[in-house]
C-alpha positions in Angstrom: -86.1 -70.8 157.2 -87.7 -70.4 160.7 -86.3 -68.5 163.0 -85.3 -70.3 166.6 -87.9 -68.7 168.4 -90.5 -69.4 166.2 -89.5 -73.0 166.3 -89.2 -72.8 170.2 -93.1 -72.0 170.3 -94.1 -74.4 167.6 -92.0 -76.8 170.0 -94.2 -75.6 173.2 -97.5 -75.9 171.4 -96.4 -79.2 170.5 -96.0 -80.6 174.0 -99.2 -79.4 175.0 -101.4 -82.8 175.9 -103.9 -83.3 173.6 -107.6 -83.2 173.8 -108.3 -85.5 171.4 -111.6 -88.2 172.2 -115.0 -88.3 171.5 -116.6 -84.7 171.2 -120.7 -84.6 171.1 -121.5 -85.3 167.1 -125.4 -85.0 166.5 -124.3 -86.9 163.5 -126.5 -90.2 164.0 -129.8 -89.7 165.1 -133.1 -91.8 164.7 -137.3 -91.0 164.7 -139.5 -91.6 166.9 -142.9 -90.3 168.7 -143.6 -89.6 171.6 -144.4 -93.6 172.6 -140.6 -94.2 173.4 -140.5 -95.3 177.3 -137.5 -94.8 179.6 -136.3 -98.4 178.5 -136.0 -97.5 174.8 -134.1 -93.7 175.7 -132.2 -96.0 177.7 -131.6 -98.4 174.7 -130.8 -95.2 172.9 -127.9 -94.0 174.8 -126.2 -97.3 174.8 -125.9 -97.2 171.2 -125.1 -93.6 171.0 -127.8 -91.8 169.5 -127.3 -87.9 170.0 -130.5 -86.8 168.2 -134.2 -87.8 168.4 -136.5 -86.4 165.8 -140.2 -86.7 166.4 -143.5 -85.3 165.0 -144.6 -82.4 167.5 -148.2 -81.9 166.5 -149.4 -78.6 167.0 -153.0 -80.3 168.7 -150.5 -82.4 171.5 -149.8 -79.5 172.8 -152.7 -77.1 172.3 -155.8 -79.3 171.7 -158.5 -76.3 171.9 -158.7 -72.2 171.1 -157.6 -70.4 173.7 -156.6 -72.9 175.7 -153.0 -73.0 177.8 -150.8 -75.0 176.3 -150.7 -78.3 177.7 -146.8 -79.1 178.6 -146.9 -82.0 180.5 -146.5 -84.9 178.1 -143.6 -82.9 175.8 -142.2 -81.7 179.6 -141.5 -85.6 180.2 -140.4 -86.8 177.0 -137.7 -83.8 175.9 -136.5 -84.2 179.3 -136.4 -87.5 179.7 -134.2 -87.9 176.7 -131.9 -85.0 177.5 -131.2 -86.4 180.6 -129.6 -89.6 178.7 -127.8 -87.0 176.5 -130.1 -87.1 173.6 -131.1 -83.8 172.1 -134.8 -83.6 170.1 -135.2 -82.1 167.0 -139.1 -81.4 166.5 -140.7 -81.5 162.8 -143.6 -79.0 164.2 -146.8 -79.8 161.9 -150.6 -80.5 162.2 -153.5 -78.0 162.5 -155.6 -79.2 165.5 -158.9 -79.2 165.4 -160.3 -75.9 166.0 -158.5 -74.5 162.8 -160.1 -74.4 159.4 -158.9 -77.4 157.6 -157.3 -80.7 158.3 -154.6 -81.9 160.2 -152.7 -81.4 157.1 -153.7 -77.9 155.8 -150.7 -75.3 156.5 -151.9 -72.2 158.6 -151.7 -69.7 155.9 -153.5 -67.8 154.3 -155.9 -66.3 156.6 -154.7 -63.6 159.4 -156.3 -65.7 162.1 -154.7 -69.2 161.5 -151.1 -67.9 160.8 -151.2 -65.9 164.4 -152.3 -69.1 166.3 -149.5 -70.5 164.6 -146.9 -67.9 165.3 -147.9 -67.8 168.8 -147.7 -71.3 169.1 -144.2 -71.7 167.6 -142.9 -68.3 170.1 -144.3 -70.3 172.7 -142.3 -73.7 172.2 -139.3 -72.1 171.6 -139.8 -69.9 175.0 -140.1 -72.7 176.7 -137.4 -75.5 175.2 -135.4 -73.3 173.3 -131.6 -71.8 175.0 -132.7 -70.6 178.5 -136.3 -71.7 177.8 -138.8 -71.6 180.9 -138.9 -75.5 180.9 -134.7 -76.1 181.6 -134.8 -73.1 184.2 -138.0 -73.9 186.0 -139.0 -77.7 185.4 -135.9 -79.5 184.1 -133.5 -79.6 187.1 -136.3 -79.4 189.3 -137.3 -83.0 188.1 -134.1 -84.1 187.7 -132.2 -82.7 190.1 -129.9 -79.6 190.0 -126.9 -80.6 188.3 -128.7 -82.1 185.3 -127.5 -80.7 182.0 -129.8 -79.0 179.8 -129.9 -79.5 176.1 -132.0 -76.9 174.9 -133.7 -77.5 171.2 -131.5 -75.9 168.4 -133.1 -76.4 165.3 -136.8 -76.4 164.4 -138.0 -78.6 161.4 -141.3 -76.9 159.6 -143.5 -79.5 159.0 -143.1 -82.8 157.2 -143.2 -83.9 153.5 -144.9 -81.1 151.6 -144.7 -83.2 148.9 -146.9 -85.6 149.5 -150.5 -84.4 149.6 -150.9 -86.7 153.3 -149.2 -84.6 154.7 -150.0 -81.2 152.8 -153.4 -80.5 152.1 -154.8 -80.0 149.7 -152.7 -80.4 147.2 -149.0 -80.0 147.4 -147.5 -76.6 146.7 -143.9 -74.8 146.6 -145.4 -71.5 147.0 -148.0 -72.3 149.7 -145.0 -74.2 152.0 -142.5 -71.1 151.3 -145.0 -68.9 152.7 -145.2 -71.5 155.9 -141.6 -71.2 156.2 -141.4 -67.5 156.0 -143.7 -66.6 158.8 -141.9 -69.8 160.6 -138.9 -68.4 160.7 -139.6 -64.7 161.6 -141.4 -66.2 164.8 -139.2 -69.1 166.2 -136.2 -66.0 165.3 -137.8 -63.4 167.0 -137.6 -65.8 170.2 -133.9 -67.3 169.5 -132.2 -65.9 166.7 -129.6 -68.6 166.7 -132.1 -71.4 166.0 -131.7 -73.4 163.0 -134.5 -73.5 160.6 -134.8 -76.7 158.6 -137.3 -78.0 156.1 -139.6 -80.4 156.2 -137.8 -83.8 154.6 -139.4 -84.0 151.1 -140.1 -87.5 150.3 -138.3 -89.2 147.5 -141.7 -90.5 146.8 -143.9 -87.6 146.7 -146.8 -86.4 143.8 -144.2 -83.6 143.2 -140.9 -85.1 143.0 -138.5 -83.7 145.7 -136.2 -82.3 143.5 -139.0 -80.3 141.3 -140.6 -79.4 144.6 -138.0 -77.5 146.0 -136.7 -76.2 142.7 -140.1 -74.4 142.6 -139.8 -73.6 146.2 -136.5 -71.4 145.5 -138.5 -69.1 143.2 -140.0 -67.1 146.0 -138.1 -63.9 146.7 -135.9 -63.9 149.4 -136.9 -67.4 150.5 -132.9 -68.4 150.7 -132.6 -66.2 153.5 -135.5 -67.9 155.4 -134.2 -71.2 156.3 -130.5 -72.9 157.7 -131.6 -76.5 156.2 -132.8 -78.7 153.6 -134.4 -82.2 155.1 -134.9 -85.3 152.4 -136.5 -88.5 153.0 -134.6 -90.2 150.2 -136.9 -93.4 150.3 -135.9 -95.6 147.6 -136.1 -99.6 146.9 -132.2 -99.6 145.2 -128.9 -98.0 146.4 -128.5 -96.0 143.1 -132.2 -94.6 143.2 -131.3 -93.2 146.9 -128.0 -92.1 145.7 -129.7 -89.9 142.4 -132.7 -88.9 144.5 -129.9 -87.3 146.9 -127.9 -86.2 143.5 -131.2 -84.4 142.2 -131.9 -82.4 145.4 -128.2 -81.1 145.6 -128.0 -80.3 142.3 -130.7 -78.2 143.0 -129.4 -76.0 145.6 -126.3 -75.8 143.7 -128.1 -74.3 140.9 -130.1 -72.2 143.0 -126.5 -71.0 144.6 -127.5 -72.6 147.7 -124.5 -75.3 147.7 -123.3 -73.8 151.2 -126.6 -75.3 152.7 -126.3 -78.2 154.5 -128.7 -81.3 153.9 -130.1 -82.9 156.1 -131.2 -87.0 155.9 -134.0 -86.7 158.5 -135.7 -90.5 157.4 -134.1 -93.3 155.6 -135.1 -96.8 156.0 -136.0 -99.9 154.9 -138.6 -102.5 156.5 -137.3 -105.8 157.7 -140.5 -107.9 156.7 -140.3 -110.2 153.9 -139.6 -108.4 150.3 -143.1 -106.9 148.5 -143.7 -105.3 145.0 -142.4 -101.8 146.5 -138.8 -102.7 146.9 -138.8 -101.0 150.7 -139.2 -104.4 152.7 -135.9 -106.8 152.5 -136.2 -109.2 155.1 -133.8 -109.2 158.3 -130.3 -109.4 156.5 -131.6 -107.1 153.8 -132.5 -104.5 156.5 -129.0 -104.6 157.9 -126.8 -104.9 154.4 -129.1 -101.9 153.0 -128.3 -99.8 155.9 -124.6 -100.7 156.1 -124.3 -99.9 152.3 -126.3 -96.7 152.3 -124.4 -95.1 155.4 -121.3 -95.9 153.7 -122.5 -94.4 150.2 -123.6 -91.2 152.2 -120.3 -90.8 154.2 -118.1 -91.5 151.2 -119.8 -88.6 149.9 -121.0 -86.3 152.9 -118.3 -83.7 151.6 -119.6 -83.9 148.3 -123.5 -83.7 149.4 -123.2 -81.5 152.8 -124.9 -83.6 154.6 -125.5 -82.5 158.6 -127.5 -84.5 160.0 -129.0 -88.4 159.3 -132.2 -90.0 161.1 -132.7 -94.3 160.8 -136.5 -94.3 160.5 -137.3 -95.9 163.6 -135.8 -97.0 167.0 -138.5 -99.5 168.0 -141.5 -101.7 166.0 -144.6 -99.8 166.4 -147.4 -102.2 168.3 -149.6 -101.6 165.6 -148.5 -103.4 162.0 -151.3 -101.5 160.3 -148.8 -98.8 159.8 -149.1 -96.2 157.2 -146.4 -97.2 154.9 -145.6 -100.9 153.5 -142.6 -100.7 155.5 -142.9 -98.7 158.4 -144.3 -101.7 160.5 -141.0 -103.2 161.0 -138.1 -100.2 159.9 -137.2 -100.2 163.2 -133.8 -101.8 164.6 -135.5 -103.4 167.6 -138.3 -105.5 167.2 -141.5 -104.4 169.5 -140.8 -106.6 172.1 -137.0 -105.0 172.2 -135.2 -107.5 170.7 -132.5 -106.2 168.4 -132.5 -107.2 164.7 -129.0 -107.7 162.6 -129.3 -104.0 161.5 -129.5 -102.9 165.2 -125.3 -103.7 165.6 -125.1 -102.6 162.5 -126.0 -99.3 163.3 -124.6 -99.5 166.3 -121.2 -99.9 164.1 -121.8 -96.1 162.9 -123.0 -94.3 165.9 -120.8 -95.5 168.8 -117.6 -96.5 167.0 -115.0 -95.2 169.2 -111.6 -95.7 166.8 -110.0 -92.0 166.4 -109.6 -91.1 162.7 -106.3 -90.0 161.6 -106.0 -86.8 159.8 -102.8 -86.0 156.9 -102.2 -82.9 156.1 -101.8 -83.7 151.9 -100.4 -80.2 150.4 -99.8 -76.5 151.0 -96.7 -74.3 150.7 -93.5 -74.7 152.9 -92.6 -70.7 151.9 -94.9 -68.3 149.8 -95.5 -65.1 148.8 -99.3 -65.2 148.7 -100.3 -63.8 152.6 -103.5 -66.7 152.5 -102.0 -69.5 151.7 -104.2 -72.6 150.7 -103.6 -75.8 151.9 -105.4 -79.3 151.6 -105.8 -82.4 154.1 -107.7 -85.8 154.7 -108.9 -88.3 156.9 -108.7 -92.0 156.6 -112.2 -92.1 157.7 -114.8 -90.9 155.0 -117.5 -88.6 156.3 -115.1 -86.7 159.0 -115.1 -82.8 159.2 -112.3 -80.6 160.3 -111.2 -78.1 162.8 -108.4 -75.9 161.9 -106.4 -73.1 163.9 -103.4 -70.7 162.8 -100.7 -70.6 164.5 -101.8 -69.7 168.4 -105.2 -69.0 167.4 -108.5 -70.9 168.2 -110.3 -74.2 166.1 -112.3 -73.4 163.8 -114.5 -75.6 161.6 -112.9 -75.7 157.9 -112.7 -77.9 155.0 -110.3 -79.1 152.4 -108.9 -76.8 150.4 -108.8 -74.4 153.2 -107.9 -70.6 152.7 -106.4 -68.8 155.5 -107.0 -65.7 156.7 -104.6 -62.8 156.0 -100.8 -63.5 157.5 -98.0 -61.3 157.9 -94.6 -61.7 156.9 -93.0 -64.6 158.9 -92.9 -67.8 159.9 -96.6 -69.5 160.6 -97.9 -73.7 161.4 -101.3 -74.8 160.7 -103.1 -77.2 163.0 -105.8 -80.1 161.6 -108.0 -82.1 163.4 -110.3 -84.6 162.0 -113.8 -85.8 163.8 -115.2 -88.6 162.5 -119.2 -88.8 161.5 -119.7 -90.4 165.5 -117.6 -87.2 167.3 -114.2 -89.1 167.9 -110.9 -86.8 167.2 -108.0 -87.6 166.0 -104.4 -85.9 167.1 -103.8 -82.8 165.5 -101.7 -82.8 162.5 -99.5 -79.7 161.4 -97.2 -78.3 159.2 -94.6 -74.8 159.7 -95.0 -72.3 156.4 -93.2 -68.8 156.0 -95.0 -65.9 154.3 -92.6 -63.8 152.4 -93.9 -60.7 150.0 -90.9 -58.6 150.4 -89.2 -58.3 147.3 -85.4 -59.1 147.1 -83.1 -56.2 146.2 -81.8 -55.9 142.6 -78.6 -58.2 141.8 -75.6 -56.2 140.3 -73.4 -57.1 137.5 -69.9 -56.5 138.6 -67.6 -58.1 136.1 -67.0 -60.5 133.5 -64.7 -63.4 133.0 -62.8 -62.5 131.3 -63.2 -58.9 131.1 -64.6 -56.8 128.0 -63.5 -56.6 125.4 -62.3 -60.3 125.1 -62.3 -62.7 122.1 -64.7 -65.1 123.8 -68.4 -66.1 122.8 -69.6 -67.7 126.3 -68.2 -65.0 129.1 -69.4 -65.5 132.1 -70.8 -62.8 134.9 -69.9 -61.9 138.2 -71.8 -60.5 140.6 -73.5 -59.8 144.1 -77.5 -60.7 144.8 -79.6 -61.6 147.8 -78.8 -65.2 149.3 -80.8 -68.3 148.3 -82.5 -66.6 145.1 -82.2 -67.4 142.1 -80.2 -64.9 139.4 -81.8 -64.7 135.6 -79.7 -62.3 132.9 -81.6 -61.0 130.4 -80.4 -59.3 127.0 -83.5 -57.3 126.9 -84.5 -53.5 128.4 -86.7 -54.1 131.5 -85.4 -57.8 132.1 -88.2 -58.4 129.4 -89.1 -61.8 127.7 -87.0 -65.2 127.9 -83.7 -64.9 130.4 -81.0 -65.4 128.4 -79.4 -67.1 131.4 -79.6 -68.0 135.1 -78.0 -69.6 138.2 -78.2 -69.2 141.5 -76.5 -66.0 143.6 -73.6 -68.3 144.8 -72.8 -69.0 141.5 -73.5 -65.5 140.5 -70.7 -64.6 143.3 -68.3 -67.0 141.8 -67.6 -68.4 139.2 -70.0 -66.8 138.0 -73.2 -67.6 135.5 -72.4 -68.1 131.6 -74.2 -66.2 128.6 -73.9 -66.6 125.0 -73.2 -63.8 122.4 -72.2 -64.4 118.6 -69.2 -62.5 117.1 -68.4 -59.1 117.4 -71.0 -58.0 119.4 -71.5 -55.6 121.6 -74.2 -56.8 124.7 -76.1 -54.8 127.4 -76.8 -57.7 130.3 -79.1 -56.9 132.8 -80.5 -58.7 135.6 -83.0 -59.7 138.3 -83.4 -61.8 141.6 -86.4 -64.2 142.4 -86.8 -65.8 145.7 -87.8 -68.9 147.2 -91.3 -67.5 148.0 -91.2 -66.3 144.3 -90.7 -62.4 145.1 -89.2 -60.7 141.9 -86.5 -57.7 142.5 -86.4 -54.9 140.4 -84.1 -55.4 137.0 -80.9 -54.1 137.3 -79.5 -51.5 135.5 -77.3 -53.0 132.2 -73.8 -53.8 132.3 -71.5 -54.1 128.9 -70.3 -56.7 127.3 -67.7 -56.8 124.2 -67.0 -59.6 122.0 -64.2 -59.1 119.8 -63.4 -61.9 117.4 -61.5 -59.4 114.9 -57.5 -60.5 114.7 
């Protein structure tokens, strides 16, 4: 039972207003280069895109050897999104010109070309990552001083090393590990809070993405080089996307890398007419695809760990020529800026504004066991939790959640959900005691009627803690199957019946267990004659 002033500051806590709304989820998030115009970032907030992901090629910025770096055009279009609240996430990739290979050969493999790109990393993170040169010197100047920075968090290491377009020239596992080693050690060295994520393996690629990165977690050490996996789960059907996803997290659960989040950084389909690939499906195809496959990856964003998940694109490119056979018309606004069906659609995702509601579903109301489990649910799939201990802070967690070590006492646990777009719910909670103090031993004190007595079923008295439960046992150490029990009222009086056979003589002994499932120690025996002999 809680004590009253435990239940007075569960009260207080109770009454304190709560915070619950929309928090900032990077949840929803689309792709698209550098050609958005203040219109489309515009467009963008409206329907409550958090994230922008965008190809940052390494020539854009640096076009010749030796030169400065040229930060004008990134400058104006990281800024002009994070003053509309939408934070970029870069997939840095491209040799320029003036290193050996193409645009698509990694810089490895030669001292010379994986300096230039080391450099060139330590210098983009200098300058957009937390307190970069850019939001200190150039941001608020632009903007004006109370504009709110939103420095670049995670840094996406090229882009589809599977397919050999992108990865010249041939795909390789070991080639791109080595990429994301030296990556890592460089954009770290400048922030070592950034977030390292993969390039998004296509579900298309000359290596499958599953194989690809299976092969990719044979280098040594590589687990420890990255925060992310990315997948481009391209697909013509709902249940190819779905094993494509399957396979890659199977992956990383056999490589003992489940605790990785994945992240969805392009998915699409094109709205022209349907072709022979099975990626174009017309207007209302375009919309009911991406209704179903959002649903199908919240439903099972628990399951999958999936962080993050990019609509390949915001806006028809000008150009139908494009490089896919859909990626002329994936986005959800036609060129011209009018929205397509799928546009509301997607809309129906990212700026839904209905709080979930979370249930706390099981967990002990007393225990002995000082971390306690308990489990809870949203009625909104794809929602995370926050949980806290008693006064403590929030915490992310997830169902079934562990506590930390308690002490002896009374203790509540607090649950919040957040849906997939950042709303919260109320918080839901639920008082537990920790007991692991043992009770002390009960004592046998009589019998009724007393020994010796001509009676088969006596019954025996005797004093134990209050609410346990009282087990006799016929047995040295209160060993094996009780040969009775009740509880220590009854125990008191009228006391709890045994069975002996005829003219026996029987050593009772017993022990206390309480609500929280504490054992005493076994009492020492008390006698019991039956004497059926005239």
């Amino acid at each position: 039972m809680m004590r009253p002033a435990v239940l007075a500051g569960l009260a207080l806590m109770l009454l304190v207003p709560s915070t619950a709304g929309a928090a900032r989820s990077e949840f929803f998030g689309v792709v698209q280069i550098a050609t958005l115009d203040n219109q489309d970032i515009d467009g963008m907030a409206a329907a409550r895109v958090r994230t922008n992901r965008f190809l940052l090629k390494w020539g854009w910025v640096q076009p010749s050897n030796g030169s400065s770096y040229q930060w004008g055009p990134p400058d104006k279009f990281i800024g002009r999104l994070a003053i509309q609240g939408i934070r970029v996430v870069p997939a840095v990739w491209g040799n320029p010109d003036w290193v050996a290979g193409s645009g698509s050969t990694p810089p490895i493999g030669g001292a010379v070309a994986e300096n230039a790109w080391r450099n060139f990393l330590n210098a983009l993170v200098g300058r957009y990552g937390p307190g970069g040169s850019y939001w200190t010197n150039g941001y608020r100047q632009r903007y004006g001083p109370d504009a709110k920075p939103l420095p670049i968090q995670s840094w996406q290491i090229w882009n589809e090393p599977n397919l050999q377009k992108y990865f010249a020239p041939t795909p390789s596992p070991g080639q791109y590990a080595r990429l994301v080693q030296i990556s890592n050690d460089s954009v770290k060295s400048k922030d070592p809070r950034a977030k390292i994520v993969l390039a998004g393996l296509s579900g298309n690629g000359e290596i499958t993405a599953w194989n690809f990165l299976n092969s990719f977690y044979t280098t040594s050490g590589i687990k420890n080089k990255f925060d992310a996996a990315a997948l481009h789960p391209y697909a013509p059907t709902l249940d190819r996307q779905r094993l494509v996803i399957q396979n890659v997290r199977n992956v990383m659960k056999s490589r003992g890398d489940a605790a990785t989040p994945l992240w969805l950084t392009e998915l699409a389909w094109g709205s022209a007419d349907p072709d022979g690939f099975g990626l174009n499906k017309g207007l209302t195809g375009q919309k009911q695809m991406l209704y179903s496959s959002y649903k199908m990856i919240l439903q099972n964003r628990t399951a999958w760990n999936i962080q993050r998940l990019f609509w390949y694109h915001w806006r028809d490119p000008l150009d139908v020529n494009a490089s896919c056979s859909f990626c002329a018309t994936a986005g959800l606004l036609n060129y011209n800026r009018t929205p397509k069906p799928a546009y509301n659609t997607f809309r129906s995702f990212a700026a839904e504004t209905i709080r979930p509601q979370a249930t706390i579903t099981g967990g002990p109301g007393i225990t002995n066991d000082p971390t306690p489990s308990f489990t809870f649910t949203s009625n909104e799939p794809g929602s995370t939790f926050v949980c806290k201990i008693d006064a403590g802070a929030y915490k992310p967690c997830s169902s079934p959640y562990t506590t930390p070590p308690l002490g002896d006492g009374n203790h509540a646990i607090f649950v919040r959900a957040i849906d997939a777009p950042g709303n919260e719910s109320g918080f839901v909670w639920r008082g537990f005691n920790v007991d692991t103090q043992a009770p002390p031993a009960p004592r046998i004190t009589d019998t009724d009627p007393n020994s010796p007595a001509n009676d088969n079923t006596p019954e025996l008295k005797g004093t134990a803690q209050a609410g346990t439960t009282v087990r006799l046992y016929k047995t040295a150490g209160c060993t094996g199957a009780a040969a009775a029990l009740g509880s220590a009222a009854k125990f008191a009086s009228p006391g709890i019946t045994a069975t002996v056979a005829d003219n026996t003589t029987t050593a009772f002994r017993a022990r206390a267990t309480d609500a929280a499932g504490n054992v005493s120690p076994c009492w020492a025996s008390f006698t019991y004659v039956e004497d059926s002999t005239p």
